[in-house]
N, C-alpha and C positions, 0 to 999 in steps of 0.2 A: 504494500500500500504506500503511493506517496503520494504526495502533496495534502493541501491541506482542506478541499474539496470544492466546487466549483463555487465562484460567488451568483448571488441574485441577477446580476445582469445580464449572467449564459442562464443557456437551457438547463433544465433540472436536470442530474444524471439517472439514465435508462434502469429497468429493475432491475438489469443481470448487472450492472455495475453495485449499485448497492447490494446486491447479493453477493455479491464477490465481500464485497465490505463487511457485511457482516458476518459472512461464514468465516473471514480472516479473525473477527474477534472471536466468536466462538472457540474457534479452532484454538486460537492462545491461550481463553480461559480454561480449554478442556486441557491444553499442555499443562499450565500454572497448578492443576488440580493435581494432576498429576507428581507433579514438582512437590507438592506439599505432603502428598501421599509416601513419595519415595525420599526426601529428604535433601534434594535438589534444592525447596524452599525453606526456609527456616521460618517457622511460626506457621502463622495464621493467612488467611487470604478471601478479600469479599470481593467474589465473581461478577458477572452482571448476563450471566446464562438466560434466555429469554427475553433479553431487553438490549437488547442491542440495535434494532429500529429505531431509538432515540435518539443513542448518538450518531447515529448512521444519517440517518435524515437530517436531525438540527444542523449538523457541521457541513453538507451538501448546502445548506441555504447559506450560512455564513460566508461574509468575505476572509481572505487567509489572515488579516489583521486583527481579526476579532479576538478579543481572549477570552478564554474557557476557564473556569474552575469548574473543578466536580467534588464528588463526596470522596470516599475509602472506594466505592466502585468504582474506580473512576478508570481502569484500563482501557475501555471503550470507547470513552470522549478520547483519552491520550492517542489512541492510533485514528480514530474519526478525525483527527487534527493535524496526523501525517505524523507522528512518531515513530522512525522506523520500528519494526516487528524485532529484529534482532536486541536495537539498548534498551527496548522495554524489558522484554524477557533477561536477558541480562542483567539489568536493574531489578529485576523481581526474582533472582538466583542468585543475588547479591557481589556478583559480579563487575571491575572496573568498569562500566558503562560511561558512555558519554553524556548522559545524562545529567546523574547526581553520583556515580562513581559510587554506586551500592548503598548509599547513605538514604536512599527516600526508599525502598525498597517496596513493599506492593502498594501503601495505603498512602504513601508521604510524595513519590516520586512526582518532578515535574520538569516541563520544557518548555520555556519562554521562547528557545527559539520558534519554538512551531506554534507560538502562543496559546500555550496550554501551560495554566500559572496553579497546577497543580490539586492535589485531592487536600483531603480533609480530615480525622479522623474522629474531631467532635460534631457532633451532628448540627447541625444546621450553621456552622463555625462559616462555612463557606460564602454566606448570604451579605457580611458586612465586608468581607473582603472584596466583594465582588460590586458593591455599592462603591467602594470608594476607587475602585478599576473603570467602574463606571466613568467616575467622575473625571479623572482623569481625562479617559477619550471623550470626555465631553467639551474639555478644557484645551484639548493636543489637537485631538484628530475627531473632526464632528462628522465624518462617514462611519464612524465604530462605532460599536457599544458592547457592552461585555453580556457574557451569558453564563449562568452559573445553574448547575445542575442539581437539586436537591429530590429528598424520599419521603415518603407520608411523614414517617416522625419527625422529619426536620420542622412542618406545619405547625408544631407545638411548641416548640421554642421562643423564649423571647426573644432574645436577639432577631429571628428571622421577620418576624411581626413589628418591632424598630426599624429594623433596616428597609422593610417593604414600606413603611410608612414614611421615612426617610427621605425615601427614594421617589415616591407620590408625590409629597409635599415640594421638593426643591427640582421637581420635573426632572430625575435622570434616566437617560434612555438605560436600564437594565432587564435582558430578559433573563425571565426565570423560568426555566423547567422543572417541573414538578414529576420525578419519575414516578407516579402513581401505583406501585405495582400490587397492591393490598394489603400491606402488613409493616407496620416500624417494629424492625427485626422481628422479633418473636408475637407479636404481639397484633391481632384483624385489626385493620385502620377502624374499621365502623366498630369498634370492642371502645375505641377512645376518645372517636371524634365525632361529633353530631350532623357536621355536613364538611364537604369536599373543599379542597383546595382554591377553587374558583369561586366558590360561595365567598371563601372567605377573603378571597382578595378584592372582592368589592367593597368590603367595610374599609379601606384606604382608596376606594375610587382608580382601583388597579384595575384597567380594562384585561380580563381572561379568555381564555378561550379553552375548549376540551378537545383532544384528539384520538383518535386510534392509533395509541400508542404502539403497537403492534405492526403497522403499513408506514415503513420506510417515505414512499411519497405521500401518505398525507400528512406525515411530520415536516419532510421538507415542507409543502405549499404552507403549513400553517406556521411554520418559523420564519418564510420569506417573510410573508404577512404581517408577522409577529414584530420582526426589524425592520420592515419599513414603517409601521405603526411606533413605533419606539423612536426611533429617529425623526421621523416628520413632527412628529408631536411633544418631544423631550417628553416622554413617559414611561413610567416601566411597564411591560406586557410581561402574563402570565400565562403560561401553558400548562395545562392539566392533561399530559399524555399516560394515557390508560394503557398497563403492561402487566403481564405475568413474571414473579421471578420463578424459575423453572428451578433452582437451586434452593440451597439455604441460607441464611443472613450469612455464613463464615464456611470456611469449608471444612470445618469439625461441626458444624450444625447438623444433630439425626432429624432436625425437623419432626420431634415426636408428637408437637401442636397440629400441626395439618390434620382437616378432615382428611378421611378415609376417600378416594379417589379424586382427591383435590387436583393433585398432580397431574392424574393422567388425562383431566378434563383439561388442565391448561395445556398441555401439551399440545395441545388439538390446537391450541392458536397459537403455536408455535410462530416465531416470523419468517425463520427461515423456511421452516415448511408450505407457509402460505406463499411466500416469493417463488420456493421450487414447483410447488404446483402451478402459478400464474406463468413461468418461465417455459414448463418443459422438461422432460426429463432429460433429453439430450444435452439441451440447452445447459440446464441445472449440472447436469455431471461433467460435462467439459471446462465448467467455472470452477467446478469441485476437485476435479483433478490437479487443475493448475492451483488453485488455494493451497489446497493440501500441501502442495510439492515446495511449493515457496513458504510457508511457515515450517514444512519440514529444515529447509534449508539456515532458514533465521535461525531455530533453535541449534542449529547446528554450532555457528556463529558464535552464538550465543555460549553457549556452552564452553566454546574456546577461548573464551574471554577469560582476563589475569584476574585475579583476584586483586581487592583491594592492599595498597600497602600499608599496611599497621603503619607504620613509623606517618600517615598526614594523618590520622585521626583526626588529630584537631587541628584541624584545616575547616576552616569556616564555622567556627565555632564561636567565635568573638567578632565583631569588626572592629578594624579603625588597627 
């Protein structure tokens, strides 16, 4: 995967492109599970298995200057934003990368080059950083605006309810994606919250909208949308894209809360599966071979990479 997706003033890109796109994140999260399983990974690791139409789509509408923050899920925006497949993996193997050089590792990592200003590990932590990245491109560069990616329980934080008020009041263009996918970690969003996401971002006069989080293009159309709405208007726009996560909050999660064929229901709306079924199986497996063969390759790479050298530890640890 490179670059860092087409802007709004090309054509949207075709399904089997974003098929390709998304079967590449898959493909790395199914590697990275792995990684954690066999010891590759050190610690823990939160997937974005089943949701990957999000950042597939939103970062297709964004121009390459836009910056991203996401949550602890965040490998999916990170390559949706053109980070090569090899220093991510690398980076999540704890590996010299070019990145952060093993130091951001799954939940931390970030790359400004490909403006992608990183995950998050406190939940909804992402929302005032991305308010004042806002501000910034509002201040620098008035064709940007920042977009920062949050999950039902980030909805309940304070911080994010300041910052979206914040951000209403002093007109900054920031959108906000609301990964919707049913559950703040363990727990049924509707078990905590009395109404959705969009509901709630009308009490700060935050114009919303709701998508099928699931279909690649209609996340793009409703993110072009979303940033030309944003920018014309200095407002923040909120997106409420509806997803399955197909995994568990971490990847030691048994997921012993889930109804009984919870799973195999969402699986049925799988993204990739609906993109393979609209594609073709031809179609679909000739994208699938070439994916496969090139994250086989990255991991490879990857893999080859030095290990960090103990003696800079503390290399960036202080400034000044």
């Amino acid at each position: 995967m490179t670059g860092t997706g087409r802007g709004i003033e090309h054509m949207p890109p075709a399904l089997g492109e974003l098929f390709e796109r998304m079967l590449i994140i898959r493909l790395v999260e199914e590697e990275l599970l792995r990684g954690v399983q066999d010891g590759r990974v050190t610690g823990s690791t939160h997937l974005c298995i089943g949701q990957e139409a999000i950042p597939v789509g939103a970062c297709a509408a964004l121009e390459s200057g836009d910056p991203v923050i996401a949550t602890y899920r965040g490998h999916g925006w990170a390559l949706a934003k053109g980070v090569p497949v090899a220093e991510l993996v690398g980076e999540v193997f704890g590996r010299a990368s070019e990145l952060n050089g093993g130091r951001g590792g799954s939940a931390y990592l970030s790359a400004a080059q490909f403006d992608f200003y990183g995950e998050n590990s406190i939940v909804g932590a992402g929302v005032p950083v991305a308010l004042g990245v806002a501000m910034a491109c509002q201040r620098i560069h008035a064709d940007r605006l920042a977009l920062v990616a949050i999950g039902d329980g980030a909805m309940n934080q304070g911080n994010v309810h300041e910052s979206l008020n914040m951000a209403s009041v002093l007109g900054v263009p920031l959108l906000v994606v609301v990964e919707a996918n049913g559950y703040a970690e363990m727990t049924p969003s509707d078990a905590l919250t009395a109404c959705d996401a969009r509901t709630r971002a009308a009490a700060y006069r935050i114009h919303a909208v709701e998508v099928d989080g699931n279909d690649p293009i209609a996340v793009t159309e409703a993110t072009a949308a979303a940033r030309a709405r944003a920018l014309s208007q200095s407002q923040p726009v909120l997106i409420q894209a509806n997803t399955k996560r197909l995994g568990g909050h971490y990847s030691g999660d048994a997921q012993a809360y889930r109804p009984a064929g919870e799973l195999d229901a969402w699986r049925e709306q799988d993204p990739l599966q609906r993109a393979r079924a609209a594609l073709g199986s031809t179609e679909a497996d000739r994208i699938t071979e070439q994916a496969t063969e090139a994250v086989r390759q990255a991991v490879a790479v990857a893999e080859a990479m030095s290990r960090p050298d103990p003696a800079g530890v503390m290399a960036h640890v202080y400034a000044g």
